[in-house]
VOGU-3710 file (C-alpha; in Angstrom, 3 decimals, decimal comma):
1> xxxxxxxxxx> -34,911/-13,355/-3,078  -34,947/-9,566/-4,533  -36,432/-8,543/-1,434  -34,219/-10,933/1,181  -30,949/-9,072/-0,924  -32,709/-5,268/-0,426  -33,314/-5,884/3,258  -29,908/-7,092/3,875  -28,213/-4,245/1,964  -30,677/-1,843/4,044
11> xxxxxxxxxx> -29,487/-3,267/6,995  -25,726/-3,263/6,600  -25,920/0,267/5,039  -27,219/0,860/8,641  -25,148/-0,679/10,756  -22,616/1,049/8,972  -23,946/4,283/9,292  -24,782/3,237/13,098  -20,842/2,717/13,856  -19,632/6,207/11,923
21> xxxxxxxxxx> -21,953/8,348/14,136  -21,677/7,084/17,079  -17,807/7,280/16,642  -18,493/10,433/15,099  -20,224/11,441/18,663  -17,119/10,336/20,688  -15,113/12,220/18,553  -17,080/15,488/19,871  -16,956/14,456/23,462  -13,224/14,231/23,236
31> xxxxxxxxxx> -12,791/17,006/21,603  -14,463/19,097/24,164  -12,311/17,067/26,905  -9,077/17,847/25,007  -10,073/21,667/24,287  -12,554/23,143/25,755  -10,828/23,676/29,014  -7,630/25,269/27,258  -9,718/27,404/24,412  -13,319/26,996/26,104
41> xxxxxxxxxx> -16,250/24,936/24,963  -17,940/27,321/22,539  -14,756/27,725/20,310  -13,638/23,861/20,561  -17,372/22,488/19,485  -17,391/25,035/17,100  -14,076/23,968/15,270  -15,385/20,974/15,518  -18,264/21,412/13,492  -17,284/23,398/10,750
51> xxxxxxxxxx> -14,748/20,627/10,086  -17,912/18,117/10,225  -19,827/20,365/7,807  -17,150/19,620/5,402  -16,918/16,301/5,988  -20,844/15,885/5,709  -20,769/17,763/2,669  -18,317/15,224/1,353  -20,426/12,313/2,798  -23,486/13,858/0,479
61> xxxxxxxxxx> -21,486/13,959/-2,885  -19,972/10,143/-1,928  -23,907/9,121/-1,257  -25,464/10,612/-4,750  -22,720/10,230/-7,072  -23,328/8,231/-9,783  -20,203/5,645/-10,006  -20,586/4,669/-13,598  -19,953/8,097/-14,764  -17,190/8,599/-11,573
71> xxxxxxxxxx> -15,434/5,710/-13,365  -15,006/7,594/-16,621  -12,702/10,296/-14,409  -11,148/8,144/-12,021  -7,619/7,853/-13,407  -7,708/11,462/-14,476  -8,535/12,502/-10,408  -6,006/9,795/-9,581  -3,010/10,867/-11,040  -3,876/14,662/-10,501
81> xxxxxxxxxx> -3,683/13,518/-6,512  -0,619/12,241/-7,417  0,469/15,603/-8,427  -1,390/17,875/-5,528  1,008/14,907/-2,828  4,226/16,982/-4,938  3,179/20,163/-4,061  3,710/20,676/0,119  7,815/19,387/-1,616  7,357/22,366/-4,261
91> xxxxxxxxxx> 6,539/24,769/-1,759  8,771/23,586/0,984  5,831/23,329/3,353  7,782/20,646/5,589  6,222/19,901/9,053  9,179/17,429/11,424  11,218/17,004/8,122  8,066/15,944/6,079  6,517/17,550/3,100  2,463/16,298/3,545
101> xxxxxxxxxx> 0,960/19,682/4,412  -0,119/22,626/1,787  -0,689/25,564/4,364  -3,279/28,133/3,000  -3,273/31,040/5,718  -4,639/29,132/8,789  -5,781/26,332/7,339  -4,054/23,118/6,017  -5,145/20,252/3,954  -3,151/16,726/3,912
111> xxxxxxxxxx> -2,902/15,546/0,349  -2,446/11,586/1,164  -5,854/11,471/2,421  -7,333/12,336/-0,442  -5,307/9,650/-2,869  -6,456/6,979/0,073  -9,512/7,429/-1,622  -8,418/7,824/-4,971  -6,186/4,841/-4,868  -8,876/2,512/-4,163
121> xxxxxxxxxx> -11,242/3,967/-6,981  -8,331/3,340/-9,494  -6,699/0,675/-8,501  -10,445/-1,507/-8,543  -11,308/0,169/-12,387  -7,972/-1,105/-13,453  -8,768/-4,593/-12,123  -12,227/-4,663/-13,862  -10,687/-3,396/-16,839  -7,998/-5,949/-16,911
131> xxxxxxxxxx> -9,301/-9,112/-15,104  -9,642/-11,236/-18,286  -5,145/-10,672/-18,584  -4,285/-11,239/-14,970  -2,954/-14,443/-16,193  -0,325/-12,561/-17,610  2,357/-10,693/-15,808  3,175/-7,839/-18,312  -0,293/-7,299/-19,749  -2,655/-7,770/-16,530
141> xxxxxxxxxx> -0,377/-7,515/-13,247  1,858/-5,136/-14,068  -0,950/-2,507/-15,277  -2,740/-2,740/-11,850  -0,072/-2,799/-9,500  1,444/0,202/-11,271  -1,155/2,110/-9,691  -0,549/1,351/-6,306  3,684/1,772/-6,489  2,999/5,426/-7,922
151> xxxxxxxxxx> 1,461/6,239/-5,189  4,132/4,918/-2,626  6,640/6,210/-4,780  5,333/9,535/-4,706  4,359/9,188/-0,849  8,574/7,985/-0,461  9,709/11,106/-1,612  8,232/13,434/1,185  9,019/11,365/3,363  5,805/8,910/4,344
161> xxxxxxxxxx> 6,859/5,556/4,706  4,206/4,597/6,347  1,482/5,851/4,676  3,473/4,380/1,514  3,143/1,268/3,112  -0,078/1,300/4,447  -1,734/2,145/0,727  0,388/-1,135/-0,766  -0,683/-3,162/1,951  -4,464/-2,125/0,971
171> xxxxxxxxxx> -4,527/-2,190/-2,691  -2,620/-5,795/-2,206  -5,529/-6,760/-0,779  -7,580/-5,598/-3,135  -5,525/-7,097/-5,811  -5,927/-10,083/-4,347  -9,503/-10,282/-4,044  -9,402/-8,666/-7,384  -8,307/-12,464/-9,140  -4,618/-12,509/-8,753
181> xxxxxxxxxx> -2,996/-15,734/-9,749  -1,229/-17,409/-6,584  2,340/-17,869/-8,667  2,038/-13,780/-9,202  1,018/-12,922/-5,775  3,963/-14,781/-4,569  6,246/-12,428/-6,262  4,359/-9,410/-5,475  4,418/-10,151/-1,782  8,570/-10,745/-2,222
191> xxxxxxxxxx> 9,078/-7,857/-4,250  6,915/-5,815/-1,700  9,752/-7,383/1,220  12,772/-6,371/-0,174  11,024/-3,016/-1,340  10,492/-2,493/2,492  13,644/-3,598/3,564  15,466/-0,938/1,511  13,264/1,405/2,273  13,574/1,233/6,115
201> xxxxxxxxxx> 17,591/1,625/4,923  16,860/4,506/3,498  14,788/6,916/6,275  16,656/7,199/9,720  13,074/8,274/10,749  11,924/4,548/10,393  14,972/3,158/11,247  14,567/4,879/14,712  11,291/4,084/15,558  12,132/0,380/14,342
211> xxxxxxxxxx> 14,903/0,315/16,779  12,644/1,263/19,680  10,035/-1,240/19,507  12,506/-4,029/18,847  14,450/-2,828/21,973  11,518/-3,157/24,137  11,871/0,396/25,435  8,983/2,929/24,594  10,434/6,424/23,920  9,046/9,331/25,862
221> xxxxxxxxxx> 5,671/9,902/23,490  4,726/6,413/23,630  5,817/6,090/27,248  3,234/8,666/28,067  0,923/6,797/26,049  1,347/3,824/28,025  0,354/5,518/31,276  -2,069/7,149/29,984  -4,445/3,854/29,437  -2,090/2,330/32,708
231> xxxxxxxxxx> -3,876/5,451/34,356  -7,636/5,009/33,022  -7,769/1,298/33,961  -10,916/0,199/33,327  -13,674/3,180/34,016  -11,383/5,699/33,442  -10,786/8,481/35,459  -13,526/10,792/34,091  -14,232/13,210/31,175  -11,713/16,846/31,540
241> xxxxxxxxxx> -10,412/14,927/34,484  -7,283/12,889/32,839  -4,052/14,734/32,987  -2,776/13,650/30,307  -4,914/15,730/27,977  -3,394/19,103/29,550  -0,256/18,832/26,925  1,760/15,946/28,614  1,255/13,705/25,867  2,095/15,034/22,744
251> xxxxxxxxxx> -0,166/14,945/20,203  -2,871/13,898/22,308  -5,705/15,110/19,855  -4,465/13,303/16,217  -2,373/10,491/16,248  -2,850/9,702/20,054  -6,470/10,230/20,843  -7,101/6,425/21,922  -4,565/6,787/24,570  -7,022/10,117/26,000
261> xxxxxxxxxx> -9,974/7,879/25,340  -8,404/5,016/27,373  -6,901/7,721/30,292  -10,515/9,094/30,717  -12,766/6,160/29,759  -11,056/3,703/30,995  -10,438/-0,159/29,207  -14,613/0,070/28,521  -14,205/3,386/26,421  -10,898/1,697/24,224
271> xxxxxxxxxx> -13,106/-2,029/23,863  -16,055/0,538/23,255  -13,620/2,387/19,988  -12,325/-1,182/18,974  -15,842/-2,552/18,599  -17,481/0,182/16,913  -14,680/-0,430/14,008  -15,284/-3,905/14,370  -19,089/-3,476/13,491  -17,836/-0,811/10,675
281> xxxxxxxxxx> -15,388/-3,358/9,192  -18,155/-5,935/9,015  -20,764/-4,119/7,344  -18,142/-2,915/4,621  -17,614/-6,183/3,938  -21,319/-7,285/3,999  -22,320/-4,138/1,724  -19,479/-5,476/-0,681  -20,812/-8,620/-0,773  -23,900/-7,237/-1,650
291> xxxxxxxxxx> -22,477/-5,345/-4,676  -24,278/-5,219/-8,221  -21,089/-5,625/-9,822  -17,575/-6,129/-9,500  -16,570/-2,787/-9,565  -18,690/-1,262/-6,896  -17,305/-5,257/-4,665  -13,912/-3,843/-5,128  -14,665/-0,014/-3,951  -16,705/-1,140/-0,658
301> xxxxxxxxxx> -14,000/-4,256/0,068  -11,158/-1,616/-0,335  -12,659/1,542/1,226  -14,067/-0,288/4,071  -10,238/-1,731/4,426  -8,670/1,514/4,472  -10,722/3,079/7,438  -10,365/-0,208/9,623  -6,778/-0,794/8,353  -6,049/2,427/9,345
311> xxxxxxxxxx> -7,606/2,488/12,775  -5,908/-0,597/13,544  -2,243/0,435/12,552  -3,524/3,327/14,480  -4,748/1,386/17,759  -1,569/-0,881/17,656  0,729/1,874/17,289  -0,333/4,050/20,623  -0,312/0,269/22,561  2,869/-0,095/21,433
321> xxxxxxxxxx> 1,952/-3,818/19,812  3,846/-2,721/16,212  5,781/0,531/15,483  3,878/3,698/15,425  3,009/4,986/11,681  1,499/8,813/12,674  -2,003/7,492/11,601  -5,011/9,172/12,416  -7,523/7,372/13,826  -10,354/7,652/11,804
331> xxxxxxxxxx> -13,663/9,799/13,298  -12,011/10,684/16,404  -8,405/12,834/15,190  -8,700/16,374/15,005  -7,528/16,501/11,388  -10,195/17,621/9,361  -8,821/16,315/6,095  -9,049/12,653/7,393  -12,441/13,712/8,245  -13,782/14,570/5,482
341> xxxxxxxxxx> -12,092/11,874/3,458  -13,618/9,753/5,583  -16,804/10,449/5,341  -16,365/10,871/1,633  -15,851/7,216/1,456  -18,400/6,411/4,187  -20,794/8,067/1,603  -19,803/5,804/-1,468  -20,400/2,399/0,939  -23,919/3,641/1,734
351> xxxxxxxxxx> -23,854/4,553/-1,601  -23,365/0,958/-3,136  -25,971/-0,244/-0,445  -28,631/1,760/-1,111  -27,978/0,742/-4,954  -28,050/-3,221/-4,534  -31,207/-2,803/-1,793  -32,809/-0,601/-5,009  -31,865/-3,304/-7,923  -35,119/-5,758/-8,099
361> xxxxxxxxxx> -36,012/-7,749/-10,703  -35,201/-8,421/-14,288  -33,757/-4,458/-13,695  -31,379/-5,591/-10,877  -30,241/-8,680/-12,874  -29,357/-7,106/-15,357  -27,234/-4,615/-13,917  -25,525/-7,092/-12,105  -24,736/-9,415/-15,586  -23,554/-5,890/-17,139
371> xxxxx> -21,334/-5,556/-14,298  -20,182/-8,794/-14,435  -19,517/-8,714/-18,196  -17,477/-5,647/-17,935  -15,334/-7,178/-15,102
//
């Protein structure tokens, strides 16, 4: 049985591993598509992988950290995120009317993608901590999903609706799985309506963007996007040789990369992307599964939801299926923060596998019961 659970974990750990590098390797390809004719290919592989180094690094401290001691600090890291999303608002740093950058000479680091991590972490330590009072609104609910709001309220005041959205829709989940009563979920998922509906209200910005999906009538960015994969077809029209990726589609190399993929790889390169976080999403969720203890369940179920979340709002978006957000698509943007945050929580997932695949015996039991127990 020990050994049945150890080869499983091994094998999801990966599959997920599998999925990040081969997306990882697209994400080069395109990069030297998008840049290397306009800055050359030395200078556009090269950006690319310092910003991998970074994100490897962060892969390495995700892989070896040891989560019961993380656990001790998560809330402490959490709410100091909180604080470092204030800053780029502090310093005025505003990029198209939003504060989410802090500029330090030529480089720029994106706060939010750090507290995607974050909010996951200590969102699932407050559920372990308070599992056994879920049954009660003020002492069990109201603790965890305080987590989750500070972080959208914070996010609302740059402002990032729908990265406010996106980390409530997540942690929901993760409530959810986390033990929340039906009668409270209920309310959570009305309050979480009206909370939207007030909040579209509120930004012109989403208003707008609402207004042009529901009229049918791309705008000129996702109109572009739209012939870009009309373009591609299905076997694309060749690597360097889409036009698109010469500056008529604006920004071709973060939020709308999938539409250069599908211009120059055709329909096989976009089902190619959309199974890769397919396989992703399903190993998550097998290495959760697999967890020692209900802590480490909740991190893998809600990292492994915010990468595929987010390449789905992402995928949708540049098709034009649901309003665009201005989410990256994980492994294959150019933003190097989303990179390394991604591989950051890439590392914790293998992380958590390589534990459960390592628990045998009375050892791994007993783990698990602690786990339990504290949960």
């Amino acid at each position: 049985m020990n050994r049945a659970v150890a080869t499983t974990a091994d094998f999801w750990r990966e599959a997920i591993m599998f999925a990040t590098i081969a997306l990882l390797g697209l994400g080069f390809v395109m990069a030297l598509s998008l840049d290397g004719p306009v800055r050359g290919v030395v200078p556009a592989l090269s950006a690319r992988a310092t910003r991998l180094l970074f994100a490897m690094a962060a892969f390495c401290i995700g892989f070896y950290l040891r989560l019961d001691r993380l656990r001790q600090w998560v809330l402490p890291l959490y709410i100091s995120a909180l604080f470092l999303c204030l800053v780029p608002r502090a310093l005025g740093d505003d990029t198209n009317g939003a504060y989410r950058w802090i500029n330090v000479g030529a480089e720029s680091f994106q706060p939010v993608e750090l507290l995607k991590v974050l909010v996951v972490l200590a969102t699932a330590e407050v559920l372990v901590r308070r599992r056994a009072l879920l049954h009660s609104f003020a002492d069990g609910v109201l603790p965890v999903i305080a987590v989750p709001v500070s972080a959208a309220i914070v996010l609302l005041s740059q402002p990032d609706l729908g990265h406010a959205f996106f980390l409530v829709s997540v942690c929901g989940v993760l409530i959810l799985v986390g033990g929340l009563r039906a009668r409270h979920s209920l309310l959570l998922m009305a309050s979480g309506a009206l909370a939207l509906r007030l909040a579209l209200g509120m930004f012109g910005h989403s208003r707008s963007r609402l207004a042009e999906f529901t009229s049918g009538e791309p705008g000129f960015q996702l109109g572009r996007s739209l012939a870009a994969f009309a373009e591609g077809g299905v076997g694309g029209t060749g690597l360097g040789q889409g036009w698109m990726a010469r500056g008529y589609l604006p920004e071709a190399r973060n939020d709308f990369v999938l539409a250069i993929i599908g211009n120059e790889l055709g329909i096989i390169g976009s089902v190619l992307v959309i199974g890769l976080f397919g396989v992703f999403g399903w190993a998550a969720m097998r290495i959760a599964a697999s967890a020692r203890c209900r802590y480490e369940l909740l991190v893998a179920c809600g990292l492994g939801l915010t990468i595929v979340l987010q390449a789905c709002i992402n995928i949708l978006g540049v098709t034009f299926t649901i309003p665009e957000k201005g989410i990256d698509l994980p492994f294959l943007s150019s933003g190097g923060t989303n990179l390394v945050c991604a591989l950051g929580s890439v590392g914790i997932l293998c992380n958590i596998a390589r534990a459960s695949a390592g628990t045998k015996g009375d050892q791994g039991r007993a783990v698990f019961d602690q786990g339990r127990a504290e949960a």
